[in-house]
C-alpha positions in Angstrom: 0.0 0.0 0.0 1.1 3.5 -1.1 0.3 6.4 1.6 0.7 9.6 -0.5 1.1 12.9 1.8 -0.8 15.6 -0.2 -0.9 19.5 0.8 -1.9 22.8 -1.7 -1.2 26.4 -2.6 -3.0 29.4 -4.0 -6.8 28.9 -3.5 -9.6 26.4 -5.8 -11.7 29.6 -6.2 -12.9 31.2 -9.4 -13.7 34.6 -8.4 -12.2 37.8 -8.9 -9.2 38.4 -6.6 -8.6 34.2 -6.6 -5.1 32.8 -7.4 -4.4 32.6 -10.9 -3.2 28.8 -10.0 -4.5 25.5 -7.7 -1.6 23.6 -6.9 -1.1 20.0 -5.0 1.7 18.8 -4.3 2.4 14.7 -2.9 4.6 12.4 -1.7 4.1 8.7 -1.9 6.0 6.4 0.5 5.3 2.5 0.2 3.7 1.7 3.7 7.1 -1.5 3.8 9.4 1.9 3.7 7.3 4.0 5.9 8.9 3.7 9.3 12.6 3.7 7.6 12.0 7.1 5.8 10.4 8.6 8.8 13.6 7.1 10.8 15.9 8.8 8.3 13.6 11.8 8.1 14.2 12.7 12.2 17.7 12.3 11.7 17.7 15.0 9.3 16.1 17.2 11.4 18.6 16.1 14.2 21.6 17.0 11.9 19.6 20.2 10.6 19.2 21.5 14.9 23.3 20.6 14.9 24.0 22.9 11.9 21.3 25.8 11.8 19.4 25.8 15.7 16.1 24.3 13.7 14.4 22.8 16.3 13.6 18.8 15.4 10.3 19.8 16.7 9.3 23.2 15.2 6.9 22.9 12.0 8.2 24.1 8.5 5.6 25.8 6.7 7.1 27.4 4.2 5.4 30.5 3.6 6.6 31.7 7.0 9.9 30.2 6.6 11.0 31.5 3.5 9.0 34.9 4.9 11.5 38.3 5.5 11.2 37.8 9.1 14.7 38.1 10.4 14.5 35.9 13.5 11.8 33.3 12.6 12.0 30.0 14.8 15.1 31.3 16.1 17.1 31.3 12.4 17.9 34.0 10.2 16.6 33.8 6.6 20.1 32.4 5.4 20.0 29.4 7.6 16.5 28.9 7.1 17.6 28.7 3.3 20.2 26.3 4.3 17.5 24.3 6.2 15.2 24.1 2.7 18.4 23.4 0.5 18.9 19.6 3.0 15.5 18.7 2.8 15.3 19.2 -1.0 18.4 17.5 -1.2 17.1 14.5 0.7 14.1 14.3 -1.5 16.6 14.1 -4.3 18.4 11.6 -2.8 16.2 8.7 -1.7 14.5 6.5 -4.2 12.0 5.6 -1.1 9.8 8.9 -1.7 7.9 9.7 -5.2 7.2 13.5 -5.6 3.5 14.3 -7.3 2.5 17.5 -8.4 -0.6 19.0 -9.8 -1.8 22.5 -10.8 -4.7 23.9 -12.4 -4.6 27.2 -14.3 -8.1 28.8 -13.4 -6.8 31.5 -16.8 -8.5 28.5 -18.4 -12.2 28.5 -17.2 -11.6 25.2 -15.3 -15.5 25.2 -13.5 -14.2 23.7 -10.5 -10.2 23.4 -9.7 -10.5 21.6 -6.7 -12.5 18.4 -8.4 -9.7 19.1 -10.9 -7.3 19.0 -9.4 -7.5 16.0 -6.2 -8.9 13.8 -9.5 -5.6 14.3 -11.2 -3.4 14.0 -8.4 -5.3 10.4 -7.5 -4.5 9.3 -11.4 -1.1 10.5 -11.1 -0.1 8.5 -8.0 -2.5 5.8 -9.6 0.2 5.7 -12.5 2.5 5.7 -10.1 1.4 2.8 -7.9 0.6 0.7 -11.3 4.4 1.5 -12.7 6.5 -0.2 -9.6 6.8 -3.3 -7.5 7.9 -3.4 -4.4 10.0 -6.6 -3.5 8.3 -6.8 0.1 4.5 -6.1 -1.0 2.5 -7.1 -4.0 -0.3 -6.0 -2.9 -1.3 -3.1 -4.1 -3.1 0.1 -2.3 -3.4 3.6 -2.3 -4.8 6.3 0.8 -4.6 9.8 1.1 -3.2 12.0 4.1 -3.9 15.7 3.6 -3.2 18.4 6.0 -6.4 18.6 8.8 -7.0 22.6 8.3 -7.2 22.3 4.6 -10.8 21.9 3.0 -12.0 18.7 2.3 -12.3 17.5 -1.4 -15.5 15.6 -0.6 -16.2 13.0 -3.0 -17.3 14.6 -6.3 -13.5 14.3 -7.1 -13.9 10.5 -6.5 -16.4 9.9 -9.2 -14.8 12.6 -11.8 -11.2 10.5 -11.5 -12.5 6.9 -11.6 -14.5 8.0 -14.6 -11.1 8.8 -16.2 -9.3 5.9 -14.6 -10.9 3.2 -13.7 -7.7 1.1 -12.1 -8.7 4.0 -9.2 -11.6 2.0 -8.1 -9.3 -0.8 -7.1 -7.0 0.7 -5.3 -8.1 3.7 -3.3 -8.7 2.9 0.3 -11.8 5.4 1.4 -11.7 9.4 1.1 -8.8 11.2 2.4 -8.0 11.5 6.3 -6.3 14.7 7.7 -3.8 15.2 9.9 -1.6 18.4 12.1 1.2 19.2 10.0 3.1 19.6 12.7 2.6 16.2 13.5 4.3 15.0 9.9 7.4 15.6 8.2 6.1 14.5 5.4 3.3 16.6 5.1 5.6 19.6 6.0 8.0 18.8 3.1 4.6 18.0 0.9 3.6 21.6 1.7 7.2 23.1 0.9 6.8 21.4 -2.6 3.3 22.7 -3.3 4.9 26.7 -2.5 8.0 25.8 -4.4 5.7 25.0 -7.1 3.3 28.2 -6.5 6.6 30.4 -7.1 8.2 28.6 -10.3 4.7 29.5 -11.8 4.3 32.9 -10.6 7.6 33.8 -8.7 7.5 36.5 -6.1 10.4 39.2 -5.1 12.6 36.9 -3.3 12.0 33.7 -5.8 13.5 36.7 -8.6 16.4 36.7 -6.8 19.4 34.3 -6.5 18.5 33.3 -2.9 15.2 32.1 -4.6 16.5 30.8 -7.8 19.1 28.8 -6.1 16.2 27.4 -4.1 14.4 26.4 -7.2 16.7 24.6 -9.1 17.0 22.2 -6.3 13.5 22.2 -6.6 13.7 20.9 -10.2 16.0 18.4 -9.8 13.4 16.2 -8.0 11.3 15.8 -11.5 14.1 15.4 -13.9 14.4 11.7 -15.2 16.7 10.3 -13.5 15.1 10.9 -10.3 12.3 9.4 -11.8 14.1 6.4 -13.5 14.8 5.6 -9.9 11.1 4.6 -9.2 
């Protein structure tokens, strides 16, 4: 069973003063690699309070980190750069974590981003799931973890993506569960991806600056090919 970690940026409305873009971001970690990445996860942050004073406790939600604040959690804005640059690099590194992403370009007069959206995310981990094996599971599964103060997707989504994929029907387990960021790594780094993603579309002051554009070719390197060939 795949548990995929899913958080957003930007806003699913259509009216005036909405974000031009709907994005969701994901990370899918086999439930047979769970408790080693999560092991390897909190030895990071260990290493990360050794190097920069980052609490292994305090949340990273990166809006606020990457904010001009010159004292947030304790860190100035370079080491909370550094902090960003490790985790990206440890998303590059391991082959146990698949990044997803997803966004919807409401320029386009998509009626509703948020069906739009959560149904193409589901097919796109569905892919996923379909595409590997993993040598201590054949069975197959896939649930959904999203972050607890985010709306709900309800089930409209549900019916939209099996429509379009119908392997979907065999392999999602129920309608997705929430959970307190600050109770996950992985849906902290899931919500990093989703605002690295919100800024390579539509990039704000800092993400026009080297600071920011070193950030975001990091960022890249996590959906080139050979990061994918790795699946």
């Amino acid at each position: 069973m795949h548990l995929v970690y899913v958080d957003e940026s930007g806003d699913p409305g259509t009216r005036a003063g909405s974000s031009r873009f709907f994005v969701l971001c994901g990370l899918s970690v086999h439930h047979a690699d769970w408790h080693e990445v999560v092991r390897h996860l909190e030895e990071l942050r260990v290493r990360l309070n050794e190097l920069h004073g980052l609490s292994p406790h305090a949340e990273i939600h990166a809006a606020e980190f990457l904010g001009s604040s010159r004292d947030h959690l304790g860190l100035n804005q370079r080491q909370r750069i550094q902090c960003l640059l490790h985790l990206l690099g440890f998303l590059a590194r391991t082959e146990k974590i698949t990044p997803l992403r997803v966004f919807v370009d409401k320029a386009t007069d998509e009626p509703n981003p948020l069906t739009t959206a959560w149904s193409a995310m589901a097919i796109q981990a569905t892919d996923k799931i379909a595409a590997v094996s993993h040598a201590r599971c054949e069975a197959k599964g896939l649930m959904i973890i999203s972050d607890d103060l985010r709306p709900s997707p309800g089930s409209r989504w549900i019916e939209q993506a099996m429509l379009a994929e119908p392997r979907l029907k065999d392999l999602l387990l129920d309608l997705p569960f929430g959970r307190e960021s600050h109770q996950s790594h992985l849906l902290q780094l899931s919500d990093l991806l989703s605002f690295l993603t919100k800024q390579m579309l539509m990039p704000n002051h800092f993400f026009r600056g080297p600071a920011g554009k070193a950030l975001l070719r990091r960022y890249h390197r996590l959906w080139s090919p050979e990061k994918d060939k790795g699946r």
